[in-house]
NUVOLO-964383 format. One line per field, with one value per residue (C-alpha): residue number from 1; x, z, y. Coordinates in nm, 2 decimals, always signed. Layout:
nr	c(NUM | ...) .
x	c(X | ...) .
z	c(Z | ...) .
y	c(Y | ...) .
This chain:
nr	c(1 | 2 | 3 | 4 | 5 | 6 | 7 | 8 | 9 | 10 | 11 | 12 | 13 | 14 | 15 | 16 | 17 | 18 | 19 | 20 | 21 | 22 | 23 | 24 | 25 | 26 | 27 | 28 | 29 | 30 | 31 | 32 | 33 | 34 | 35 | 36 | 37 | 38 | 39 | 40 | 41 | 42 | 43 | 44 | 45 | 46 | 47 | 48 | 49 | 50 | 51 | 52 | 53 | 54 | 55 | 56 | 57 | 58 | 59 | 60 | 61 | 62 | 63 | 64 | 65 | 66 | 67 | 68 | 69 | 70 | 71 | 72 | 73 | 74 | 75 | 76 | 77 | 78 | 79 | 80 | 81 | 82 | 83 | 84 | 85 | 86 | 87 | 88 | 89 | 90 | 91 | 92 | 93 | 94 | 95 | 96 | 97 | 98 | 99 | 100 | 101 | 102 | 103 | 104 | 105 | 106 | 107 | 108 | 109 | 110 | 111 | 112 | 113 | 114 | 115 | 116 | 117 | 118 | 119 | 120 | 121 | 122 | 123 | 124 | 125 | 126 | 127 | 128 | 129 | 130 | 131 | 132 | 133 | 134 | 135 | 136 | 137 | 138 | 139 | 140 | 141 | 142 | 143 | 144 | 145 | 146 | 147 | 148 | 149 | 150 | 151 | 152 | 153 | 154 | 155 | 156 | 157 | 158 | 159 | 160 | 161 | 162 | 163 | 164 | 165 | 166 | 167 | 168 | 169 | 170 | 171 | 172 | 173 | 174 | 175 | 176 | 177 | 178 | 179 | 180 | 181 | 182 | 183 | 184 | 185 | 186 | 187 | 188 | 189 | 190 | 191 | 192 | 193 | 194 | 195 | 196 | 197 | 198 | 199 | 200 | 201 | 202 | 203 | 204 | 205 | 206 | 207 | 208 | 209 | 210 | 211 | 212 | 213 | 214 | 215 | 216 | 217 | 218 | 219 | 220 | 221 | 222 | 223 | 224 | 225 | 226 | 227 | 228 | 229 | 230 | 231 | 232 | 233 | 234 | 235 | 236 | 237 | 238 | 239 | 240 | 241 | 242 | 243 | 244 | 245 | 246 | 247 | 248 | 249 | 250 | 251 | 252 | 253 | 254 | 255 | 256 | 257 | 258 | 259 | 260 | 261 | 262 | 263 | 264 | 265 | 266 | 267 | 268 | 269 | 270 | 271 | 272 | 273 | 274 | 275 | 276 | 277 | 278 | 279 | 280 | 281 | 282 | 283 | 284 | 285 | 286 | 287 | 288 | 289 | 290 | 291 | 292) .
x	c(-1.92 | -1.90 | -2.14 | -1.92 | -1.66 | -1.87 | -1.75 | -1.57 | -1.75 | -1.45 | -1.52 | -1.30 | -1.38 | -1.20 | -1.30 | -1.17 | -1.00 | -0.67 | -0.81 | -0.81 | -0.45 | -0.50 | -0.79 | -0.53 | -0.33 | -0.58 | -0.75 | -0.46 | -0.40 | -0.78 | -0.87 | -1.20 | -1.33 | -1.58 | -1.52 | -1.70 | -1.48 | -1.66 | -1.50 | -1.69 | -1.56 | -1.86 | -1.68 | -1.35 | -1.11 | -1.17 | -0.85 | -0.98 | -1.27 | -1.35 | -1.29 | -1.63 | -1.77 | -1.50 | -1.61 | -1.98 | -1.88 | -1.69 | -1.93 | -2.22 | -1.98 | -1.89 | -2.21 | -2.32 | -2.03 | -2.19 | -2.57 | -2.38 | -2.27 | -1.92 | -1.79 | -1.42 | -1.36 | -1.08 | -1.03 | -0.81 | -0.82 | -0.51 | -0.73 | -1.02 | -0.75 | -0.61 | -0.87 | -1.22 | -1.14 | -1.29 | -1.57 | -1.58 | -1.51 | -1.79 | -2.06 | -2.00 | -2.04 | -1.74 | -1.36 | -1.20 | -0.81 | -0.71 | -0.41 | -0.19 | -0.09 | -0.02 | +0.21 | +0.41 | +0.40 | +0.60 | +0.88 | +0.88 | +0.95 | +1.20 | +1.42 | +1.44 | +1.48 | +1.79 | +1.92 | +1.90 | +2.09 | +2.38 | +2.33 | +2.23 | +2.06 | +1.70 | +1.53 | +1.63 | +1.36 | +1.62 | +1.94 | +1.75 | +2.01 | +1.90 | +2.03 | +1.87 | +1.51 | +1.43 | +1.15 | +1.07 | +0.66 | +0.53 | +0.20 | -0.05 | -0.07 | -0.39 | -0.22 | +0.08 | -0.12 | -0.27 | +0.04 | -0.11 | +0.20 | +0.39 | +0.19 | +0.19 | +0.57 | +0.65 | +0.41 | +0.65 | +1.00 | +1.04 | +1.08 | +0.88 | +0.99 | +0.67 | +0.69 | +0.35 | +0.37 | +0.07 | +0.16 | +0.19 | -0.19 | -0.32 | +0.01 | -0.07 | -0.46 | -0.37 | -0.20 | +0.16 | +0.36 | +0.62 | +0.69 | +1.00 | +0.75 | +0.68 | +1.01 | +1.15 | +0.88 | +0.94 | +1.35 | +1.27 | +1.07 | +1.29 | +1.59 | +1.41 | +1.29 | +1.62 | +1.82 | +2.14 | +2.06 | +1.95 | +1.63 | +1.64 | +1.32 | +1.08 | +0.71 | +0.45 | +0.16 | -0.11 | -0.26 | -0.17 | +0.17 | +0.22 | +0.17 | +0.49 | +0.68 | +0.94 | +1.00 | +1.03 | +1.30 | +1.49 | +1.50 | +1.63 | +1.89 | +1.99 | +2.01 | +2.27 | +2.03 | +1.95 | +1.69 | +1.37 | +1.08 | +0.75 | +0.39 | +0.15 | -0.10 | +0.06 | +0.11 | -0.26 | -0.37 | -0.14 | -0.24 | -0.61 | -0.52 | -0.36 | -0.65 | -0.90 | -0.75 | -0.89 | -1.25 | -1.21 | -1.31 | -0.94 | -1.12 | -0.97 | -1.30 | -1.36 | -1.44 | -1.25 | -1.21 | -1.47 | -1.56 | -1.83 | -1.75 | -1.95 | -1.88 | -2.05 | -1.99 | -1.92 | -1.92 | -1.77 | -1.47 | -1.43 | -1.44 | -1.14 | -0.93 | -0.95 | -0.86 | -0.52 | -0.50 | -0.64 | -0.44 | -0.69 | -1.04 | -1.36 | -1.66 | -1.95 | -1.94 | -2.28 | -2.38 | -2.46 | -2.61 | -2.48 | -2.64 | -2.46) .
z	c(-1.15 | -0.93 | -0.61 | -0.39 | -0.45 | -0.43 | -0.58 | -0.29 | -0.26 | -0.10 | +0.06 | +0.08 | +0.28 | +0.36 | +0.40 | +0.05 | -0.26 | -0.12 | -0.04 | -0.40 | -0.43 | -0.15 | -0.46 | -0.68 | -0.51 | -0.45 | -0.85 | -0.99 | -0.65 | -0.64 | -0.98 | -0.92 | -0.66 | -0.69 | -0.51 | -0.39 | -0.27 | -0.03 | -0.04 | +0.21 | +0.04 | +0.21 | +0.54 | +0.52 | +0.63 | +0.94 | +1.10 | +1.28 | +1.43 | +1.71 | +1.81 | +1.81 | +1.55 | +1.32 | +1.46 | +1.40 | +1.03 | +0.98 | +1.15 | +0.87 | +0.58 | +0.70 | +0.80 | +0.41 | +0.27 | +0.44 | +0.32 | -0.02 | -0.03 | +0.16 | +0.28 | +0.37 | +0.44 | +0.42 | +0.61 | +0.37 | +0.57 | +0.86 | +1.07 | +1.08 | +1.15 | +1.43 | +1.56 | +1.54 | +1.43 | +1.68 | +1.69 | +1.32 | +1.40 | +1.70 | +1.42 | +1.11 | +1.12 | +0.85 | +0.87 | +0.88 | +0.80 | +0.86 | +0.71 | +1.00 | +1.17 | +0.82 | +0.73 | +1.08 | +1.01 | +0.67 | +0.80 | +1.07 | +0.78 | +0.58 | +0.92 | +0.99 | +0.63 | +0.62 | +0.92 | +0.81 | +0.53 | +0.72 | +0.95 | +0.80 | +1.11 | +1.08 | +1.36 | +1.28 | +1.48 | +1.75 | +1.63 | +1.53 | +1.71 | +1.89 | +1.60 | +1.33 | +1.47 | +1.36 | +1.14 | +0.99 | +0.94 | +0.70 | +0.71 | +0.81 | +1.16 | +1.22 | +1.22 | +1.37 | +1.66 | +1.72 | +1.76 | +1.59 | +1.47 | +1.77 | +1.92 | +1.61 | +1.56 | +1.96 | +1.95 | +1.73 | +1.90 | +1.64 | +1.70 | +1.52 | +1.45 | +1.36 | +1.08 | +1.05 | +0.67 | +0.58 | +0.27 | +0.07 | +0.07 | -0.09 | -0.32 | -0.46 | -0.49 | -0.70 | -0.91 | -0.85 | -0.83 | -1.03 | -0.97 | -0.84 | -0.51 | -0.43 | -0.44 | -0.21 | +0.01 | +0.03 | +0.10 | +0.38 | +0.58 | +0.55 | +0.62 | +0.96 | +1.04 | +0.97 | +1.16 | +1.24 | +1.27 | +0.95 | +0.95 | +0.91 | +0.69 | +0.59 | +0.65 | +0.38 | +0.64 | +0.46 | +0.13 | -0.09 | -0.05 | -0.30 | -0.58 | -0.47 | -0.39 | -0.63 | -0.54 | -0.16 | -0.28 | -0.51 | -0.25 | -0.01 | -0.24 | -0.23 | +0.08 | +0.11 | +0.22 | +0.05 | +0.28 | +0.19 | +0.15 | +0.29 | +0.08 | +0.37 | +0.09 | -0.12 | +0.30 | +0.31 | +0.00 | +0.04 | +0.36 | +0.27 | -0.03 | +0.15 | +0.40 | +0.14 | -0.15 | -0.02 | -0.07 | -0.48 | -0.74 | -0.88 | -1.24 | -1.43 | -1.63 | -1.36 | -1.42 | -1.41 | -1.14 | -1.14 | -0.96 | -0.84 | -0.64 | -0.42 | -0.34 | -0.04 | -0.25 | -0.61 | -0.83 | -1.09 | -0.90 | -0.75 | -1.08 | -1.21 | -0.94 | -0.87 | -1.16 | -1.10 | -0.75 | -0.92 | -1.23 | -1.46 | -1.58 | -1.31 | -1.56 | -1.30 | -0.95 | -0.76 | -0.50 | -0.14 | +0.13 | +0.44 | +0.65 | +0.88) .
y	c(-2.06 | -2.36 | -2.32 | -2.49 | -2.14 | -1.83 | -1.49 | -1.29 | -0.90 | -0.73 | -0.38 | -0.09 | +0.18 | +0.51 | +0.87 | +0.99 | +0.88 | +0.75 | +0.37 | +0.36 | +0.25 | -0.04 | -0.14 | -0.09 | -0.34 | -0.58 | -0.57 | -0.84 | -0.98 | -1.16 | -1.11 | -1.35 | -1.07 | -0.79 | -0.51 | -0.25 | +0.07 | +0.37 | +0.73 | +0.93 | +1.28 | +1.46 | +1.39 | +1.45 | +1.54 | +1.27 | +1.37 | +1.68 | +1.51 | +1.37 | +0.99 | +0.93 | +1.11 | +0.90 | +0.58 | +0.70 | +0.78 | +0.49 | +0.27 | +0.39 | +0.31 | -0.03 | -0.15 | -0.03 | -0.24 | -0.52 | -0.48 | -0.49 | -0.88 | -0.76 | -1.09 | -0.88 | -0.53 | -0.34 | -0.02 | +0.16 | +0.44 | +0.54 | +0.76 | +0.54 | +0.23 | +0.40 | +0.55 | +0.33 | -0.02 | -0.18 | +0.00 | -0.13 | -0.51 | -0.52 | -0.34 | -0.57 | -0.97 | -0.97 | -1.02 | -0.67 | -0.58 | -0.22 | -0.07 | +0.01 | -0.36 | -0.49 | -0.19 | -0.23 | -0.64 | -0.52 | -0.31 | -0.57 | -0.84 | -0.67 | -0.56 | -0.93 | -1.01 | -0.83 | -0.93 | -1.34 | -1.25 | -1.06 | -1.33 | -1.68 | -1.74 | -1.91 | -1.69 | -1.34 | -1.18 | -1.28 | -1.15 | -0.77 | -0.54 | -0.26 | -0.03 | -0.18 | -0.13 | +0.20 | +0.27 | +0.63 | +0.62 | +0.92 | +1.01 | +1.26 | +1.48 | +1.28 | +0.96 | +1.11 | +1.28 | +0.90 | +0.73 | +0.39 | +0.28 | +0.39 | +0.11 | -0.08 | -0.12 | -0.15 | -0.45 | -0.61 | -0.50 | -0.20 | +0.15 | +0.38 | +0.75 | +0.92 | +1.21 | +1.46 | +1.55 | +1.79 | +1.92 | +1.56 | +1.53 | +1.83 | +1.82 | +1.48 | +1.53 | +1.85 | +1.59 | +1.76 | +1.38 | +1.42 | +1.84 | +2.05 | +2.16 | +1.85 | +1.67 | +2.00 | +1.91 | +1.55 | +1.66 | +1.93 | +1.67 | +1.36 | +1.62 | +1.69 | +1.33 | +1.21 | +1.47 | +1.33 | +0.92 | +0.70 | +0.49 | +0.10 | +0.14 | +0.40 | +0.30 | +0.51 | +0.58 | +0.70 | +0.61 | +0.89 | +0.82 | +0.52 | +0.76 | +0.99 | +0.66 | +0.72 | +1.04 | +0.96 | +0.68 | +0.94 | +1.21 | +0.92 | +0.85 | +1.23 | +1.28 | +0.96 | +0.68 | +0.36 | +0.17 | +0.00 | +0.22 | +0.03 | +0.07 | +0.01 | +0.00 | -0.30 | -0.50 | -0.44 | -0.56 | -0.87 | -0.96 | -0.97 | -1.15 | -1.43 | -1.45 | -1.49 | -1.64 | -2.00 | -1.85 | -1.74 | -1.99 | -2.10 | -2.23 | -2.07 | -1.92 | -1.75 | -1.35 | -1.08 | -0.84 | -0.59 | -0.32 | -0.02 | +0.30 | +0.51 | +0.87 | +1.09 | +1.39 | +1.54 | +1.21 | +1.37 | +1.49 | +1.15 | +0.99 | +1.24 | +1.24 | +0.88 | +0.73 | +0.85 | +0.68 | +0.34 | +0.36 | +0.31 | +0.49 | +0.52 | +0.49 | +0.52 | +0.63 | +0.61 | +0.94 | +0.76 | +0.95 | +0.87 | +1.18 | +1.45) .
């Protein structure tokens, strides 16, 4: 390895096993990387705490990333995005992306794609009519409650119709994906978010959703709308890749990706149920203490 290009460490933090498929992402994005991904399962869920106990929680896991060799973290976490990253930012002495802004930036992107090809023009930020700003975001009543990508996608001239979806977490983490309950669930709550309009996009906002993306799409499809469906998890993971890529070793004898996990609770559980959110085998996670 040339000294001049250090190995990136990349940390991933959220409070459970979802983060693991902005990791996923990232793996063949910055294959030169380590990464070091923190699920604090003892803690969770973070949505029904307070403000500051999240940012307290949060706090503790990034400034472990860091004591690690993190040069970048990655908050692959909605509720702790929306709710303490800048507590994060003034804790750690290392860049930090969040998963929210980059998701918001994505919808953003395809919206004004589209419109430069219905209208050839070069700045299509400028010709977005009022009608095709609408973006559905689905995700949890935490994030919902927080209105983080209200603020997110009205930063950017979009606006965002927020959809509270409770049942899709539990549903996925029992490992139901590809099962009748879960695509009736995925069709009663696009049926009520959709009502009578049509989104110009659909914005995944939380984690566990990559995993029942195809389902979302096909139930979509069903209900008579073919838009874009947004991974907030793969705008995340390309962001950070594209802010960091300068800083991996481009021989090509660099190594691999490679990887460690850490789990605030049952590593055993974290191991099972997290190799299906990263897509491939967990053969060691390590059990951190983090405290109440």
């Amino acid at each position: 390895m040339d000294a001049t290009y250090p190995r990136v460490t990349i940390g991933v933090f959220d409070s459970g096993f979802g983060g693991l498929t902005v990791l996923r992402e990232l793996l063949p994005l910055i294959p030169g990387a380590h990464y070091v991904y923190l699920g604090d399962t003892a803690r969770l869920p973070y949505g029904s705490k307070s403000r500051a106990t999240i940012a307290r929680y949060a706090v503790e896991s990034a400034r472990f990333l860091e004591s690690h060799g993190a040069n970048h973290l990655v908050i692959a976490c909605n509720t702790a995005s929306a709710l303490a990253l800048d507590d994060i930012r003034a804790a750690v002495k290392i860049p930090v992306t969040g998963v929210i802004e980059p998701g918001a930036r994505s919808a953003w992107a395809a919206l004004a794609s589209r419109a430069m090809n219905q209208t050839g023009v070069d700045r299509p930020q400028d010709h977005l009519r009022p009608d095709h700003r609408d973006v559905l975001v689905l995700a949890t009543q935490a994030t919902v409650s927080s209105h983080a990508y209200d603020r997110a996608c009205t930063a950017l001239g979009l606006r965002a119709v927020e959809k509270a979806c409770p049942l899709l977490v539990p549903l996925v983490e029992e490992g139901w994906i590809d099962h009748p309950v879960t695509r009736e669930v995925i069709r009663i709550y696009l049926t009520e978010a959709i009502g009578d309009g049509t989104p110009n996009v659909v914005l995944l906002g939380c984690t566990h959703y990559p995993l029942i993306k195809h389902a979302i799409r096909a139930a979509l499809r069903e209900l008579g709308h073919s838009i874009e469906v947004i991974d907030s998890a793969r705008a995340t993971a390309l962001v950070v890749s594209h802010g960091i890529q300068n800083r991996i070793d481009a021989n090509p004898s660099r190594p691999d990706a490679s990887f460690e996990c850490y789990a605030t609770d049952s590593t055993e559980k974290f191991a099972r149920l997290g190799s299906q959110f990263l897509g491939q085998p967990i053969p060691q996670v390590k059990l951190l203490d983090l405290g109440g």
